[in-house]
KELUM-346772 format. One record per atom (N, C-alpha, C, CB): residue number from 0; atom name; x, y, z. Coordinates in Angstrom, 1 decimal, always signed. Glycine has a CB too. Example, Ala and Ser with C-alpha at 12.3 -4.5 7.8 and 13.67 -1.06 7.14 Angstrom:
+-----+------+--------+--------+--------+
!   n ! atom !     c1 !     c2 !     c3 !
+-----+------+--------+--------+--------+
!   0 !    N !  +13.2 !   -5.7 !   +7.8 !
!   0 !   CA !  +12.3 !   -4.5 !   +7.8 !
!   0 !    C !  +13.2 !   -3.3 !   +7.8 !
!   0 !   CB !  +11.3 !   -4.5 !   +9.0 !
!   1 !    N !  +12.8 !   -2.2 !   +7.1 !
!   1 !   CA !  +13.7 !   -1.1 !   +7.1 !
!   1 !    C !  +12.9 !   +0.0 !   +7.9 !
!   1 !   CB !  +14.1 !   -0.6 !   +5.7 !
+-----+------+--------+--------+--------+
***
This chain:
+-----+------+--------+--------+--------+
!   n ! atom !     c1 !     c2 !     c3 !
+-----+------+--------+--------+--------+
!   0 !    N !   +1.4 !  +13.2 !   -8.8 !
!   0 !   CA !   +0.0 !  +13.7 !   -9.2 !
!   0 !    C !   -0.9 !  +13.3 !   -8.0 !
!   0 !   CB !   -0.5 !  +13.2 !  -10.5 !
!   1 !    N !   -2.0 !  +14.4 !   -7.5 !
!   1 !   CA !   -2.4 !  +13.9 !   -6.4 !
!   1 !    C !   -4.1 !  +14.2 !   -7.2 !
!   1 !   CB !   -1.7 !  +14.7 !   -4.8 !
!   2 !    N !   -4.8 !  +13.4 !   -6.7 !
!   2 !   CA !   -6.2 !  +13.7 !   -7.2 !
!   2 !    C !   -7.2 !  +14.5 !   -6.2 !
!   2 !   CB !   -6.8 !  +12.3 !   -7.6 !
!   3 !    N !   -8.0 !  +15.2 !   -6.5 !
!   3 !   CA !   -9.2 !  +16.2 !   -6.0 !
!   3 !    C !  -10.3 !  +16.3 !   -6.8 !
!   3 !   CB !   -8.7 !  +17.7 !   -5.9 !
!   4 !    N !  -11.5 !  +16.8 !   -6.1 !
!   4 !   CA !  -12.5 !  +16.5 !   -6.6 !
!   4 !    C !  -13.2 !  +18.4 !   -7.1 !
!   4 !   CB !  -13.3 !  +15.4 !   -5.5 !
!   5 !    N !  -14.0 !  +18.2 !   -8.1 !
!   5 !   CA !  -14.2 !  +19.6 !   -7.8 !
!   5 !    C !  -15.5 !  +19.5 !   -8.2 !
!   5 !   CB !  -13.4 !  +20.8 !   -8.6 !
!   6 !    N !  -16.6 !  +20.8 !   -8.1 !
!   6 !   CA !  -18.1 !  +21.2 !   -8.7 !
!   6 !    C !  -17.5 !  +21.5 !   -9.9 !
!   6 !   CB !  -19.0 !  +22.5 !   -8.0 !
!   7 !    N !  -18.9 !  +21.0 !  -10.8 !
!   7 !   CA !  -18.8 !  +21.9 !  -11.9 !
!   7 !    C !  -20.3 !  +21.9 !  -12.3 !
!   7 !   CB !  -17.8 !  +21.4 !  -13.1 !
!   8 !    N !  -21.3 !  +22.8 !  -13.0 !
!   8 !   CA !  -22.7 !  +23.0 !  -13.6 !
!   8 !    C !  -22.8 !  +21.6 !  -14.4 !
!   8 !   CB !  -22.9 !  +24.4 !  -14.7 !
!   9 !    N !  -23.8 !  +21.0 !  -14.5 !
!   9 !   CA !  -24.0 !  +19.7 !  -14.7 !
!   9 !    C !  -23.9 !  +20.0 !  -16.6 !
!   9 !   CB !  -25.7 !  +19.1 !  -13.8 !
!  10 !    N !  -24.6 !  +21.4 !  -16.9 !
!  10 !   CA !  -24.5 !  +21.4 !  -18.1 !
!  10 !    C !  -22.4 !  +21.2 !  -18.8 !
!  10 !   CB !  -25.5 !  +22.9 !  -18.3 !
!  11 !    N !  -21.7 !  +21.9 !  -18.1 !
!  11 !   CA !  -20.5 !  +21.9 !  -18.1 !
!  11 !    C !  -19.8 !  +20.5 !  -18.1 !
!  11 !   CB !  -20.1 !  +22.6 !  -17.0 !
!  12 !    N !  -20.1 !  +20.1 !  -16.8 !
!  12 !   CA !  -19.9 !  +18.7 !  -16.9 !
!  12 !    C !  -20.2 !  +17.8 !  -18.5 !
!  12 !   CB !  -20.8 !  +18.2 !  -15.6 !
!  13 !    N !  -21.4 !  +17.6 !  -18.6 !
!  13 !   CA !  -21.9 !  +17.3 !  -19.7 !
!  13 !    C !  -21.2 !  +17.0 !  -21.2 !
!  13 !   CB !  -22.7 !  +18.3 !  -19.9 !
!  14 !    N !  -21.0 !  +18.3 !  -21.4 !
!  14 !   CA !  -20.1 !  +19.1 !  -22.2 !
!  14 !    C !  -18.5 !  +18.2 !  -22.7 !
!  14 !   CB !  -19.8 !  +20.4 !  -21.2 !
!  15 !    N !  -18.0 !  +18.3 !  -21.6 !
!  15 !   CA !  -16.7 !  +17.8 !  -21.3 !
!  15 !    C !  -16.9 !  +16.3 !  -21.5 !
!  15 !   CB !  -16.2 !  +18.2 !  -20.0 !
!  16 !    N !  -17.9 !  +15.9 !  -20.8 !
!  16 !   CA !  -18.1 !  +14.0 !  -20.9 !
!  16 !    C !  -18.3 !  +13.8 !  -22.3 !
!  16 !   CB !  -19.6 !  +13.3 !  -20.1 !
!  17 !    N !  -18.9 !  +14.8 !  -23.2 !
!  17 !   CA !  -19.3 !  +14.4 !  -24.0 !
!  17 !    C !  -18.1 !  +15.0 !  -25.2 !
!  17 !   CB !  -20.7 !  +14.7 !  -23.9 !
!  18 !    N !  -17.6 !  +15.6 !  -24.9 !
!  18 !   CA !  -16.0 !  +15.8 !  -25.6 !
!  18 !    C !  -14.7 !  +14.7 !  -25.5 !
!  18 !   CB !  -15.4 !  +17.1 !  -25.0 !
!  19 !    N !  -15.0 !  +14.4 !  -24.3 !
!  19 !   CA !  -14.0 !  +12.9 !  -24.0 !
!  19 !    C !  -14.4 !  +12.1 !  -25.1 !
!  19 !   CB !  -14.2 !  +12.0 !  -22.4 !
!  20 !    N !  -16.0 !  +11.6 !  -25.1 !
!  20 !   CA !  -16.1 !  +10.6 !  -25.5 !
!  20 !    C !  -16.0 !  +10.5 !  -27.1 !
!  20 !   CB !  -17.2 !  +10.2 !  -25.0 !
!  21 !    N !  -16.1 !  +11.6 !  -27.9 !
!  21 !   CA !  -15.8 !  +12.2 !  -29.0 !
!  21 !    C !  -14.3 !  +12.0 !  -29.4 !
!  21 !   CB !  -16.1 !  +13.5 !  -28.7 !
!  22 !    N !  -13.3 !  +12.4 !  -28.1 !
!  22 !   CA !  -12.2 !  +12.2 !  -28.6 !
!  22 !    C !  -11.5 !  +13.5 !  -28.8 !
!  22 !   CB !  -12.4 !  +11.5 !  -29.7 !
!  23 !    N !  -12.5 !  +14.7 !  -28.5 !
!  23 !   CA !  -12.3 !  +15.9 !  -28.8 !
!  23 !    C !  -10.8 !  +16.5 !  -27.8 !
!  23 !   CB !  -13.9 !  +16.6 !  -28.4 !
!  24 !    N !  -11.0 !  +15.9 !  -26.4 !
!  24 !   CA !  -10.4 !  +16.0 !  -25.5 !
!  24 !    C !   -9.8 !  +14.4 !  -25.0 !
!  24 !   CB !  -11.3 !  +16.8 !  -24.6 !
!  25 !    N !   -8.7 !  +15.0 !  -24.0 !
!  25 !   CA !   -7.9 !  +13.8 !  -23.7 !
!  25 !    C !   -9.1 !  +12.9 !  -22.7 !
!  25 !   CB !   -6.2 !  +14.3 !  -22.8 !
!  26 !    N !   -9.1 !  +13.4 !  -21.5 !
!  26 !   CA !   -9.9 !  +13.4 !  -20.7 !
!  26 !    C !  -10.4 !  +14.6 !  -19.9 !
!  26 !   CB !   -9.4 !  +12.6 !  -20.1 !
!  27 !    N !  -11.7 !  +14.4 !  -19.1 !
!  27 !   CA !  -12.0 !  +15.9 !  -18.0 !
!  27 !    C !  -11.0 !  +16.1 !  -17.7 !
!  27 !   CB !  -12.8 !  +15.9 !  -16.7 !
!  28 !    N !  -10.1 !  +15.5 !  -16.8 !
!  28 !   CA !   -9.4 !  +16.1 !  -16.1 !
!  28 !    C !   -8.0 !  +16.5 !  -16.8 !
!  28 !   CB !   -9.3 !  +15.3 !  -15.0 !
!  29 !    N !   -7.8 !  +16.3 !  -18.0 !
!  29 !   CA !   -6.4 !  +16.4 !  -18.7 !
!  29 !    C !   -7.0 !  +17.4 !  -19.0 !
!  29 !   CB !   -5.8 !  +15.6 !  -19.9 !
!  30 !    N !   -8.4 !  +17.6 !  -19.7 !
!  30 !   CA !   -8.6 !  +19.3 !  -20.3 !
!  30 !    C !   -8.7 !  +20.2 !  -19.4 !
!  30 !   CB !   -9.8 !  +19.6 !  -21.1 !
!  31 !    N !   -9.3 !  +19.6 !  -18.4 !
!  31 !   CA !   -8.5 !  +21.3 !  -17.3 !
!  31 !    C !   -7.4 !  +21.5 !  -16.4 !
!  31 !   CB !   -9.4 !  +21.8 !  -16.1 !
!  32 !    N !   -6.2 !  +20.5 !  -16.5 !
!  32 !   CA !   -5.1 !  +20.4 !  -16.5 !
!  32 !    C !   -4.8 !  +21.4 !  -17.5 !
!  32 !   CB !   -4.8 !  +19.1 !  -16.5 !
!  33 !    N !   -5.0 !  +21.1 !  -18.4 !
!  33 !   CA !   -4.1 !  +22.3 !  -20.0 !
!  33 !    C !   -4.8 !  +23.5 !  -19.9 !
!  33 !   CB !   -4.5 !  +21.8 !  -22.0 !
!  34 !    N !   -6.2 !  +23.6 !  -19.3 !
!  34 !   CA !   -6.7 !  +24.9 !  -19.3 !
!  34 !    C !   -5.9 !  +25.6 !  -18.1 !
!  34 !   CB !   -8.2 !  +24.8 !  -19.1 !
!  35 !    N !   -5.9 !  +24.8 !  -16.9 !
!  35 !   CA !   -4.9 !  +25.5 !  -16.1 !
!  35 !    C !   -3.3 !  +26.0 !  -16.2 !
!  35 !   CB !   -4.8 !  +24.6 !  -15.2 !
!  36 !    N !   -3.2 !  +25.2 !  -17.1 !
!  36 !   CA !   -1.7 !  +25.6 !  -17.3 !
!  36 !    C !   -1.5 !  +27.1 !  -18.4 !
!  36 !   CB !   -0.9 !  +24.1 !  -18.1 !
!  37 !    N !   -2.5 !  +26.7 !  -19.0 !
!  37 !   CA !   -2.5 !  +27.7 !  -20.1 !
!  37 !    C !   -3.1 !  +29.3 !  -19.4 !
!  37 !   CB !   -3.7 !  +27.0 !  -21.6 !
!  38 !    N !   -3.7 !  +29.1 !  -18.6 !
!  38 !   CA !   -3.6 !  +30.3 !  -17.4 !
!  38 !    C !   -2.3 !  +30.6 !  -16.9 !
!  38 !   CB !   -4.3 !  +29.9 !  -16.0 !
!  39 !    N !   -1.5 !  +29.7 !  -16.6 !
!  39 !   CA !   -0.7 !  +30.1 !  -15.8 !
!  39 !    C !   +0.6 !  +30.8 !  -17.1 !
!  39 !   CB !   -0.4 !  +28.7 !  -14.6 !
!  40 !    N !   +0.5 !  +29.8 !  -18.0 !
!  40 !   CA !   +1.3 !  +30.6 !  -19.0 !
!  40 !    C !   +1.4 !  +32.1 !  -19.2 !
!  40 !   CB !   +1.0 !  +30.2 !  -20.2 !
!  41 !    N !   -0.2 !  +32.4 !  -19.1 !
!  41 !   CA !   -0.6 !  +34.2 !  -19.4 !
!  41 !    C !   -0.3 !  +34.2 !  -18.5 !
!  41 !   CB !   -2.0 !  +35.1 !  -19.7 !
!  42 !    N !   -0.3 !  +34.1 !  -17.4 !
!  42 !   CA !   -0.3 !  +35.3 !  -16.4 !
!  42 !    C !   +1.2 !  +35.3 !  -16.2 !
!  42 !   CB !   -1.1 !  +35.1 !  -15.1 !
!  43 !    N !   +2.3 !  +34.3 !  -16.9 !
!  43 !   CA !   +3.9 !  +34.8 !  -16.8 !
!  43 !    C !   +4.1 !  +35.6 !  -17.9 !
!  43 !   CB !   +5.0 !  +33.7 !  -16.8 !
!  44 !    N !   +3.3 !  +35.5 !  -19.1 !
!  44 !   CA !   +3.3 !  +36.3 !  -20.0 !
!  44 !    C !   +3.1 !  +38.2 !  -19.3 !
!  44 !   CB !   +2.0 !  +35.7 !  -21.0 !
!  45 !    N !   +2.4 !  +37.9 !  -19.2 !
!  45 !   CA !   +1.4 !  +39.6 !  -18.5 !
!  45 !    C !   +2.4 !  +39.9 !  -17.0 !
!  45 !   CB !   -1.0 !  +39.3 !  -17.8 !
!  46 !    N !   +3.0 !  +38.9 !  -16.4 !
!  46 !   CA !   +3.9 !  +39.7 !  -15.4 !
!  46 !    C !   +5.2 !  +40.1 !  -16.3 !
!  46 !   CB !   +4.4 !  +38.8 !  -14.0 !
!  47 !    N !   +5.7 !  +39.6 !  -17.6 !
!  47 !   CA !   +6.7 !  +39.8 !  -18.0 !
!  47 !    C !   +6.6 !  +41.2 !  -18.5 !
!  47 !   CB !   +7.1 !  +38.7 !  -18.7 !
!  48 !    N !   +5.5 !  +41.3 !  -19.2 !
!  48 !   CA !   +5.3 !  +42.5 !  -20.1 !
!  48 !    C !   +5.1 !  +43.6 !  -18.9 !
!  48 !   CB !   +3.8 !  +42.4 !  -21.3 !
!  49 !    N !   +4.6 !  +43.5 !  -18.0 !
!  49 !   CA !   +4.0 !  +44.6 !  -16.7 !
!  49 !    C !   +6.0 !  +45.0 !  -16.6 !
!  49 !   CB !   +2.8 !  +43.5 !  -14.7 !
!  50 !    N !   +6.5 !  +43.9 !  -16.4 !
!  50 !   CA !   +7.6 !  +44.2 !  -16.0 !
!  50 !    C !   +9.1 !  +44.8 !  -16.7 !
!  50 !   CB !   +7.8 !  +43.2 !  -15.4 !
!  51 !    N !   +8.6 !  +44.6 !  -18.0 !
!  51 !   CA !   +9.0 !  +45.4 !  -19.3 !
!  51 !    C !   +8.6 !  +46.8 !  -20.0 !
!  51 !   CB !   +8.7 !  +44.6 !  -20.3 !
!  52 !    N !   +7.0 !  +46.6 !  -19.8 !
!  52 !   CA !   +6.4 !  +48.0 !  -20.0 !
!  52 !    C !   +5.8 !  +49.0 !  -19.0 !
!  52 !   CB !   +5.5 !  +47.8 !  -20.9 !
!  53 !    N !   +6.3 !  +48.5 !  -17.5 !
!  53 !   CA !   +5.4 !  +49.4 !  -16.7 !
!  53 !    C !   +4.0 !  +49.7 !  -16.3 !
!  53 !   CB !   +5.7 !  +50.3 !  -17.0 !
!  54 !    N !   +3.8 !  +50.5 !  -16.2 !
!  54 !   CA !   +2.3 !  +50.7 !  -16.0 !
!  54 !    C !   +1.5 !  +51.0 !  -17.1 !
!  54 !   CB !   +2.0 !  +51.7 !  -15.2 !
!  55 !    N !   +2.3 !  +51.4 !  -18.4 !
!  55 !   CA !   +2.0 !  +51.4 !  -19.6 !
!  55 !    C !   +0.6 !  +50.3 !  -19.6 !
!  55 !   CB !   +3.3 !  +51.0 !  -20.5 !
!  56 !    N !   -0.7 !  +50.8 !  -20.2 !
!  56 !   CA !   -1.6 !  +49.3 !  -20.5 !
!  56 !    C !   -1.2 !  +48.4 !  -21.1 !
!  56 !   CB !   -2.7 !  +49.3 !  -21.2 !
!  57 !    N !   -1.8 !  +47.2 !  -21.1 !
!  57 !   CA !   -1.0 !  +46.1 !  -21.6 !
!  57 !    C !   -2.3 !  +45.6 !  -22.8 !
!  57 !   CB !   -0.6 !  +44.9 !  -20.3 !
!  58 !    N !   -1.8 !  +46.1 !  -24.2 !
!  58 !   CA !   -2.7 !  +46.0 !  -25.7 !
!  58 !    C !   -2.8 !  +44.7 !  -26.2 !
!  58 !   CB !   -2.1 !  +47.0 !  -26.9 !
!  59 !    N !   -3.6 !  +43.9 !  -27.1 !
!  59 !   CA !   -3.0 !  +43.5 !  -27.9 !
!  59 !    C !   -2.2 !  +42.8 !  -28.7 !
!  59 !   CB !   -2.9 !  +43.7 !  -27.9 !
!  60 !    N !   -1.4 !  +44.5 !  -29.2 !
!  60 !   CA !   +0.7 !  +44.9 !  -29.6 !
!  60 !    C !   +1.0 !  +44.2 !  -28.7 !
!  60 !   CB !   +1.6 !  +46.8 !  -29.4 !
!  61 !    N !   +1.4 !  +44.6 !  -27.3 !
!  61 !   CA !   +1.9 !  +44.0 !  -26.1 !
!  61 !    C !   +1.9 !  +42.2 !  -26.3 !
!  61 !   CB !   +0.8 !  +44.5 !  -24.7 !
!  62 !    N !   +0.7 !  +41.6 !  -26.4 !
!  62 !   CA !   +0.6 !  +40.3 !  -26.5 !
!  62 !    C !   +1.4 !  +39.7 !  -27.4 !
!  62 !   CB !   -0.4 !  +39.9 !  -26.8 !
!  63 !    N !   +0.9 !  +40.3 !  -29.0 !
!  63 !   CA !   +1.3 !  +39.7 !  -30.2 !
!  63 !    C !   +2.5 !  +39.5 !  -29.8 !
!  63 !   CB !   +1.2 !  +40.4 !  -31.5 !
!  64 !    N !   +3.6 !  +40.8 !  -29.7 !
!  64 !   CA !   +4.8 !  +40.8 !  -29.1 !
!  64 !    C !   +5.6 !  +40.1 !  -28.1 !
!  64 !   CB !   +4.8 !  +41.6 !  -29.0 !
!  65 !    N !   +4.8 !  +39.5 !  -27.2 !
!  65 !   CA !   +5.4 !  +38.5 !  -26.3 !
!  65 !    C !   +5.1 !  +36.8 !  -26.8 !
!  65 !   CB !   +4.7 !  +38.9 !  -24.6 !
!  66 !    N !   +3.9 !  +37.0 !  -27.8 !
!  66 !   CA !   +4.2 !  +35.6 !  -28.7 !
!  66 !    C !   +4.8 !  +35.1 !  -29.6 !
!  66 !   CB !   +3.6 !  +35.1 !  -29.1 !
!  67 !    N !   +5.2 !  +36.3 !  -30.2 !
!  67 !   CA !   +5.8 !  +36.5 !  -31.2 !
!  67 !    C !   +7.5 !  +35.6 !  -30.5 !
!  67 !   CB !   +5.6 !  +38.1 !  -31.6 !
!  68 !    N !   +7.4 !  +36.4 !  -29.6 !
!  68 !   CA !   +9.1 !  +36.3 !  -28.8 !
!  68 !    C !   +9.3 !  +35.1 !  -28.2 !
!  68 !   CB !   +9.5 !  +37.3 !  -27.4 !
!  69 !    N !   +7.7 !  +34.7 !  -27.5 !
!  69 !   CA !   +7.9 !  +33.0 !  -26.9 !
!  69 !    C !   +7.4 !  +32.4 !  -27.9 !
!  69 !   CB !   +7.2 !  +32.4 !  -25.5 !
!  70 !    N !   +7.3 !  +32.4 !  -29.1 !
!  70 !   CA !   +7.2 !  +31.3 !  -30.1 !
!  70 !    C !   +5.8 !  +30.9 !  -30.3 !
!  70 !   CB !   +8.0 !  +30.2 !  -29.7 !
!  71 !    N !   +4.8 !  +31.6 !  -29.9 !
!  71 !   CA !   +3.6 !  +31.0 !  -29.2 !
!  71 !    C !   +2.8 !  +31.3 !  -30.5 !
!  71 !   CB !   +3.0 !  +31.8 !  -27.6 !
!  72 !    N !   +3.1 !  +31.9 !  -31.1 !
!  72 !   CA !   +1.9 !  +32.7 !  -32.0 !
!  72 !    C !   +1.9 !  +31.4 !  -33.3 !
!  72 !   CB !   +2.4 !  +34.8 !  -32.6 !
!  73 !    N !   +3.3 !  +31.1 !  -33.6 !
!  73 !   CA !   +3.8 !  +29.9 !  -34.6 !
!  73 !    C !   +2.8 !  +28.7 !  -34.1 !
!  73 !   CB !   +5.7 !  +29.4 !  -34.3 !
!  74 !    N !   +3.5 !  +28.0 !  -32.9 !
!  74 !   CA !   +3.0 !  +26.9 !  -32.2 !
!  74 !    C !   +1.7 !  +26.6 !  -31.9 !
!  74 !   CB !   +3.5 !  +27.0 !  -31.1 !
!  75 !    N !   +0.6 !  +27.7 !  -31.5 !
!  75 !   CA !   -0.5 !  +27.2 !  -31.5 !
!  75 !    C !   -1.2 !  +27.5 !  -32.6 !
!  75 !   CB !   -1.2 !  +27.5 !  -30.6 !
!  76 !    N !   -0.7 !  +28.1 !  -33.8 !
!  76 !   CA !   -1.1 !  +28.2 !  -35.5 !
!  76 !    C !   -1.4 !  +26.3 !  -36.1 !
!  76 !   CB !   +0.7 !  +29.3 !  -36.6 !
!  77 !    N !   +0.3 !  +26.0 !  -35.4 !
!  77 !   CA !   +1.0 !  +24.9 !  -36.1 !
!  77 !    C !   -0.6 !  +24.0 !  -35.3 !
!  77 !   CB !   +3.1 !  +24.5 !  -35.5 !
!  78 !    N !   -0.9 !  +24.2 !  -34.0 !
!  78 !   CA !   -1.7 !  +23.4 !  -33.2 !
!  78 !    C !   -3.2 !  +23.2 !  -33.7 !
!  78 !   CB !   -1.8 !  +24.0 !  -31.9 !
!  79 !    N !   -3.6 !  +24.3 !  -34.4 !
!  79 !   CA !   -5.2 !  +24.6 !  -34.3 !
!  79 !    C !   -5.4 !  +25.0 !  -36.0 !
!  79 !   CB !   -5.6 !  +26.1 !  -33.1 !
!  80 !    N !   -4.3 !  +25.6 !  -36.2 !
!  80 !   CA !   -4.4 !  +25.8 !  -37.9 !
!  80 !    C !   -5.2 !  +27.4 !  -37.9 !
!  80 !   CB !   -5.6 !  +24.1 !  -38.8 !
!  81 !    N !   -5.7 !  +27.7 !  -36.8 !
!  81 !   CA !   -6.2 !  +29.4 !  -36.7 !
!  81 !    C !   -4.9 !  +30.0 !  -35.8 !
!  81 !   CB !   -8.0 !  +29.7 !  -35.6 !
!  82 !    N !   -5.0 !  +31.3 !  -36.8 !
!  82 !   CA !   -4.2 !  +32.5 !  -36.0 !
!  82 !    C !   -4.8 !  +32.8 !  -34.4 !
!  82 !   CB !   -4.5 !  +34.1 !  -37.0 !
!  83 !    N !   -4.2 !  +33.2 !  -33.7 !
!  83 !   CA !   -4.6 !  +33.5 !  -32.3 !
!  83 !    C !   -5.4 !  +35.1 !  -32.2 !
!  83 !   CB !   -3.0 !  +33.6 !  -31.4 !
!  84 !    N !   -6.5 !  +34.6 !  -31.6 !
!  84 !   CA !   -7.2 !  +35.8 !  -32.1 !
!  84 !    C !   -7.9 !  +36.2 !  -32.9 !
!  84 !   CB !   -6.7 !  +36.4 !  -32.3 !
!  85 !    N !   -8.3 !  +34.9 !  -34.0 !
!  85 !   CA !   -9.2 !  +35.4 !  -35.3 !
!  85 !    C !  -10.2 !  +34.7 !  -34.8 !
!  85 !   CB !   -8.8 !  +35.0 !  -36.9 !
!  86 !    N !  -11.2 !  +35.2 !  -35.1 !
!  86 !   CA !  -12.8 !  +34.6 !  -34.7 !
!  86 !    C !  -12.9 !  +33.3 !  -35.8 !
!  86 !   CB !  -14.3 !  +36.0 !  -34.9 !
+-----+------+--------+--------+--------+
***
């Protein structure tokens, strides 16, 4: 693990300090560690479907269906206790 520093809006910052201290979050830098990763998950999601469905748009259907398949839709239910996607 190598460390870096980054900007962030002080209100942002804030935010996050004040979610650590809550307990809400691991640490700043763990929560955008997971936020990063969780980017990078979609976007293997969405090259997989591009590369399954073509140029077809990608809906949705498309999603549900690729969580459904990586287990994802279960797992962050099991995580958060909300469906993916419900307000």
């Amino acid at each position: 693990m190598r460390k870096t520093a980054i900007s962030l809006p002080e209100d942002q910052l804030m935010r996050l300090k004040a979610a650590e201290a809550a307990g809400r979050i691991p640490s700043v830098s763990g929560h955008i560690q997971e936020l990063l990763r969780r980017e990078e998950a979609t976007a293997e999601v969405d090259e997989t479907l591009r590369r399954l469905f073509g140029d077809q748009p990608l809906d949705a259907e498309h999603h549900a269906w690729a969580d459904r398949v990586l287990g994802l839709d279960a797992a962050e239910e099991r995580t958060t206790g909300v469906e993916r996607g419900a307000a």
